[in-house]
Each structure stands twice: as structure tokens, then as C-alpha cells.
DONURO-715873 format. One line per 2 residues: their letters; for each residue x, y, z of C-alpha. Coordinates in steps of 0.25 Angstrom, whole numbers, plus 5000, padded with zeros to 4 digits. Layout:
// DONURO-715873
a) X:Y:Z  ...
END
This chain:
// DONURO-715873
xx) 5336:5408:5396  5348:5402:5404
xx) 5357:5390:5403  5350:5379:5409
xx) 5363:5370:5410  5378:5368:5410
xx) 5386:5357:5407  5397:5351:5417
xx) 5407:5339:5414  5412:5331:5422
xx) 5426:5325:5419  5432:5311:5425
xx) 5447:5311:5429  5456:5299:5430
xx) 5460:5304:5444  5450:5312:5454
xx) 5436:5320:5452  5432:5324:5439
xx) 5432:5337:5432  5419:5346:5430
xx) 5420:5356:5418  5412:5367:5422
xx) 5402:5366:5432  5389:5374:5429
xx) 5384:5387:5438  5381:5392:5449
xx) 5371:5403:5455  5358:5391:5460
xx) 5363:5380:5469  5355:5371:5459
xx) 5367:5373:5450  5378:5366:5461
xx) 5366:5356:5463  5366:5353:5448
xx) 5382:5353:5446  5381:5344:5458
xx) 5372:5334:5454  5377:5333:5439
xx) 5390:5329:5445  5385:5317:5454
xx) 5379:5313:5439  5393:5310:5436
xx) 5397:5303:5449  5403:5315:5455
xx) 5402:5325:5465  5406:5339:5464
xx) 5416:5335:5475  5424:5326:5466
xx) 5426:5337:5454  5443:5339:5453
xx) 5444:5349:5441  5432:5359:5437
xx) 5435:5364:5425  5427:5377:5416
xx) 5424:5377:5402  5424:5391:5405
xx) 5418:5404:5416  5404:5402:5415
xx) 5393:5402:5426  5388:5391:5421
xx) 5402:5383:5418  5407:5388:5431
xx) 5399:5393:5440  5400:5382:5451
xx) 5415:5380:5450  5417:5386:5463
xx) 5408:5372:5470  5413:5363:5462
xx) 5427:5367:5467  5422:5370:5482
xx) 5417:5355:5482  5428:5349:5474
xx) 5441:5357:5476  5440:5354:5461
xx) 5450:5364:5452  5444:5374:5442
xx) 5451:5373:5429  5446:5384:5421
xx) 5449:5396:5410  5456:5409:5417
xx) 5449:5419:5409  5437:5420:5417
xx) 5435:5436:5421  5423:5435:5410
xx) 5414:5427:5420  5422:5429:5435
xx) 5423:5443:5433  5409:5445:5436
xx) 5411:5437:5449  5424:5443:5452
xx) 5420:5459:5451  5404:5459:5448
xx) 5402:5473:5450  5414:5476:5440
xx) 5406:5466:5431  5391:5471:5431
xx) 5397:5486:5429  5404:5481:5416
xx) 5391:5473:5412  5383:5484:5414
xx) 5392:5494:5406  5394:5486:5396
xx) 5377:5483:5395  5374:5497:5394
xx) 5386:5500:5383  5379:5490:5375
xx) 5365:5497:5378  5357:5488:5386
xx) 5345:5494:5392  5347:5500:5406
xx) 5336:5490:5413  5343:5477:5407
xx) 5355:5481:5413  5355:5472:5424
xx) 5356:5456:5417  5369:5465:5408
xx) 5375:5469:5421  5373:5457:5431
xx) 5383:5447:5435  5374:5437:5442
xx) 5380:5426:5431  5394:5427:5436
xx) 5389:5428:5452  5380:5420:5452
xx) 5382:5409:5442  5395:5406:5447
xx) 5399:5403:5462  5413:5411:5462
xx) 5425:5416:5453  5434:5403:5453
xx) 5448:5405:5448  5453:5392:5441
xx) 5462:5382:5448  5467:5382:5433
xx) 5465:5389:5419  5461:5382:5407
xx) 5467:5386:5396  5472:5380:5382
xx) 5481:5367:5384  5475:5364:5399
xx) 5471:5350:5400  5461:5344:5409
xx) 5462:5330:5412  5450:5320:5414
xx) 5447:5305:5413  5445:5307:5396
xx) 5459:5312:5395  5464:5327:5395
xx) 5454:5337:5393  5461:5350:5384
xx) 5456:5364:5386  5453:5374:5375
xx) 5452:5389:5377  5439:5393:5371
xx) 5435:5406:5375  5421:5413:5368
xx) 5411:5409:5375  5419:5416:5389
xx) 5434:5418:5390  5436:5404:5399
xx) 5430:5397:5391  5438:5382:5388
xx) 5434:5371:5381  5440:5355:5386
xx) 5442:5344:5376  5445:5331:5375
xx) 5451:5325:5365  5453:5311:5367
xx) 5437:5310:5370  5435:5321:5360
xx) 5427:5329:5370  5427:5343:5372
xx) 5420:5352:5383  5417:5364:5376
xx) 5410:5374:5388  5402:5382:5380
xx) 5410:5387:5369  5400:5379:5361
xx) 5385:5373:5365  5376:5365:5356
xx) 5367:5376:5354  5372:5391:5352
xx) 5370:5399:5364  5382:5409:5362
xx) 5388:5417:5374  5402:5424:5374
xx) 5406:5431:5386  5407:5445:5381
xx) 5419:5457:5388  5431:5447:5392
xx) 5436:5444:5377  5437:5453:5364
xx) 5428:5442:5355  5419:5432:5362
xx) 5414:5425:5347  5429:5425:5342
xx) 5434:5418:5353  5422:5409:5353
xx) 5425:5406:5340  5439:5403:5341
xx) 5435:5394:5353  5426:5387:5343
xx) 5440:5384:5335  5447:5379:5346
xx) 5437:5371:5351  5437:5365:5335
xx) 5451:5362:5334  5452:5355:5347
xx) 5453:5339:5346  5442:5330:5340
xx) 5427:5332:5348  5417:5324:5348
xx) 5409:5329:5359  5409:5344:5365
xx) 5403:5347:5379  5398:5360:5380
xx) 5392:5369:5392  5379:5367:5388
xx) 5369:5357:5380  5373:5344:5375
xx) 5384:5337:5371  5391:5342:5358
xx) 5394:5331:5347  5394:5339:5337
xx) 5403:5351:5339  5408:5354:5326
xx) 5394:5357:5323  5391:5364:5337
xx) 5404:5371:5335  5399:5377:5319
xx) 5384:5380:5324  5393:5389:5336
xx) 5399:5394:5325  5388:5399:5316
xx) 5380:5403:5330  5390:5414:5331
xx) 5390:5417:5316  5375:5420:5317
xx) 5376:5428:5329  5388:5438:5324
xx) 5379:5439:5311  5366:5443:5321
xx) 5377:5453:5327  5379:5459:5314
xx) 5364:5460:5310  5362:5465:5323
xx) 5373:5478:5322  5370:5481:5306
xx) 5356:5488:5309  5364:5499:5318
xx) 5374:5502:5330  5368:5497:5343
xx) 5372:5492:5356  5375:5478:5360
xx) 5362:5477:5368  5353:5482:5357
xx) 5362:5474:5346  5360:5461:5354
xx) 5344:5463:5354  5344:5465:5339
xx) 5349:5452:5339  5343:5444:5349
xx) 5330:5453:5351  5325:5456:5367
xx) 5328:5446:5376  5329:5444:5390
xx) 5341:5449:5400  5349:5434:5400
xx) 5347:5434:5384  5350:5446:5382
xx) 5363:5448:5390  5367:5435:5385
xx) 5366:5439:5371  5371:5453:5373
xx) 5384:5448:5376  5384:5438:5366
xx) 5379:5450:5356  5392:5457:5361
xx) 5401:5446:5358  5397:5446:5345
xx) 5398:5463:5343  5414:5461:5348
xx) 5416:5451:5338  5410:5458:5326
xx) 5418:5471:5331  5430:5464:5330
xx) 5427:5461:5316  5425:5474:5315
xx) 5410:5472:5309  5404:5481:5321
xx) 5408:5493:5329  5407:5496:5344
xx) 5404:5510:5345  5405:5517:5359
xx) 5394:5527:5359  5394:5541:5366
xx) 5384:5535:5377  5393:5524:5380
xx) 5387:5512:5373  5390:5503:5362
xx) 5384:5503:5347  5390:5492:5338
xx) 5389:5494:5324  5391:5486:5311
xx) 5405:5491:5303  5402:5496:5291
xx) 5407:5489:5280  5412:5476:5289
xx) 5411:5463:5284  5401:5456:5292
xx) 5404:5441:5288  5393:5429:5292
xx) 5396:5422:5302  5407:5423:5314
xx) 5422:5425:5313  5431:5414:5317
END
């Protein structure tokens, strides 16, 4: 299984190129070759990009930033806090080491080591670390041909992540904070709570002005996201309750919890869904429904709290 696509925008200005937001990944020169010739779609070339801009740190959102501005002396605009994808570029043997330690705490078996530890996402789905030309935070604005584009800080999903709306269209470019089918992935070591967070950004993005349609990072078009946004919603609801089922038969690792849940699978599914699985175990610990106990051997069990309310459905 893999992600077969990204989506890109492409952005008219009143005065000089367009701006891109995000620009898909790299690691096969089909990849440029597919960016390149999705731009001519739009009459451009990826010369005549002025402004790239990230809905957040991804492989797949951001992998080819360092082309796009090599052949277009374009600006990257995107979120600072981007050590949770660059620091695997920036110091890969640190990384790997950390992965790895972290994968046998969690009592994955010593020959499935290897797709826990590796790094070849990060150095090889992304043509270099690229520092932004300027950070998008809260408040920064992003000007176009449809009128001012505001930035909302949505992190969850990653720690860069941002979403871009506008309000005068009633448009918003949502990354992949929501998707129209639920494929959840939380970037798991770089905050305290991944699902609160997520959740929280969900608010945000709900109070923002008016929105008819939302673009996301993947899939179709969403006219519908107050629905899209309350199937997110109850998607992380059912999943926190499968975490629960999941730790009440007895203390276990997070490799061996995330198979109770999700049965064998292979290395990309299961490393996937061991770090979502993780999330979810941090968010329940900090409603204090499970414990994380250090054992004598150096791994993790996790254990339901006796006695602890264990309320359907995901905290706000």
C-alpha cells in the first residue's frame, strides 16, 4: 500500500508567477516529470513559480521544494517547526539510532527491525533540508489573484502543519489535516499529544470564516466539510476506543498492542500504524486511562488504569 497521489495548487497573482502550494515528492525522476507537466496543465512552467508555499513538512508535500526553487528562484514560505521531518535528513544516524531504540522499547521483533529504523522516507523522498525564506505562522498573509490568503496554525497531523483560507471565495486549503476518506497519521516524538492537537486544529479550522469548498492533500475536492470534519471526528473516537479494547485484556507493549488491533500486517502498514497506535496510547495516558511502565528489561508495557473512566469517543 502507498499513496498513489499528491495534490498541488497553483495560485494566479495580480503581478508576476503564480504561487504553488506544496509540490509533491521526490525520490524517482517521474516524480519532477509529473510536477512538471501538471504545471504546463495550468499554462505555466515550473520557471515562472514566484512564492512555493507548504501546507506542511511532508515528503509528499515538500519533497521537490529544493527544484522548484533551483528553477524558479521562487521563496519558500512555510512553518518553522520542522525538526520532526528535517531531522532525519539533518543527522540520520542520530535518527535511525532513536527509531530503532524506540522500536525495540516497544518490543518489535528483532528481524522487523529494519522498516522501524530506516530513514529512506526523509532521504529519499525529499531532495534536501530547505530552511524557509519565511515562516508561516498565525496572522501571515499570502496574497493571490482571489484576494489574501490567511494562514492557520493546525498542527496533529505534523508540527508544520498550516492550513490557508480564503474567505472572500470561501475556500480553504486544508493539507492533510482532513481527507475525504479517514487515513489517520500523527507524527509521533516531536509533540506531547498528536490526537489533542489534531483535535484542537479541527476547531480552528471550524471557526475560521465561511467555507464552501476545502482542498485537501489527497482525494477530491471537499463540499462538504462540516460532514468530512464530524466523520474525522468520530474516526478518532473509534480508534481511541480500539486502543482501549486493545489494553484492557493486559499490559503489553505498543508493538504487540498495535497487532491486537490491527492483526499481522506488512512492514509499511505496520510501521505506519504503529505510530498512529502510539499517538493514541500518549493521549489516553494523559487522561490518565493507561499507564506506561518501564520494565526491568528496558521496554514499555502499557496498562489500563484501574478504576479510570474510559468515556466513548475522543476528548476535545
Amino acid at each position: 500500500e502507498g499513496i498513489d497521489h499528491v495534490n498541488a495548487y497553483v495560485i494566479e497573482r495580480d503581478d508576476g508567477g503564480p504561487v504553488l502550494v506544496d509540490c509533491g515528492t521526490a525520490g524517482h525522476p517521474t516524480c519532477a516529470g509529473a510536477l512538471e507537466a501538471a504545471m504546463v496543465q495550468t499554462g505555466h512552467a515550473l520557471e515562472d513559480v514566484a512564492l512555493l508555499v507548504a501546507t506542511h513538512v511532508h515528503s509528499d508535500h515538500i519533497g521537490l521544494a529544493a527544484l522548484v526553487l533551483g528553477r524558479s528562484g521562487a521563496e519558500l514560505w512555510a512553518h518553522p517547526d520542522d525538526g520532526h521531518f528535517y531531522d532525519a535528513i539533518r543527522d540520520s544516524e542520530r535518527i535511525t539510532a532513536v527509531r530503532e531504540r524506540r522500536a525495540r522499547q516497544e518490543c518489535v521483533p528483532e528481524g522487523r527491525l529494519e522498516p522501524y529504523r530506516t530513514v529512506l522516507e526523509e532521504t529519499e523522498g525529499a531532495l534536501a533540508a530547505v530552511a524557509p525564506h519565511r515562516p508561516l505562522l498565525r496572522g501571515t498573509i499570502v496574497e493571490s489573484a482571489l484576494g489574501p490568503w490567511q494562514v492557520l496554525e493546525t498542527p496533529g497531523h505534523c508540527p508544520s502543519h498550516v492550513c490557508l483560507v480564503q474567505p472572500d471565495q470561501r475556500l480553504a486549503i486544508v493539507g492533510d489535516l482532513v481527507c475525504p476518506v479517514f487515513v489517520p497519521w500523527m507524527d509521533y516524538g516531536y509533540s506531547a499529544d498528536p490526537v489533542a492537537q489534531t483535535l484542537a486544529s479541527l476547531d480552528v479550522l471550524q471557526q475560521a470564516p465561511p467555507i464552501d469548498v476545502a482542498l485537501p492533500g489527497h482525494g477530491r475536492p471537499i463540499t462538504d466539510l462540516g460532514a468530512v470534519v464530524a466523520e474525522t471526528r468520530e474516526g478518532f473516537a473509534q480508534r481511541l476506543d480500539a486502543t482501549r479494547e486493545a489494553v484492557a485484556p493486559g499490559p503489553a507493549g505498543g508493538y504487540a498492542i498495535t497487532t491486537r488491533m490491527f492483526g499481522p500486517e506488512g512492514d509499511l502498514a505496520a510501521t505506519g500504524h504503529l505510530t498512529e497506535v502510539l499517538a493514541y496510547l500518549a493521549h489516553l495516558r494523559h487522561r490518565g486511562e493507561v499507564v506506561r511502565d518501564h520494565t526491568p528489561d528496558g521496554t514499555y508495557q502499557y496498562r489500563a488504569v484501574d478504576g479510570a473512566s474510559q468515556p466513548t469517543g475522543a476528548s476535545r
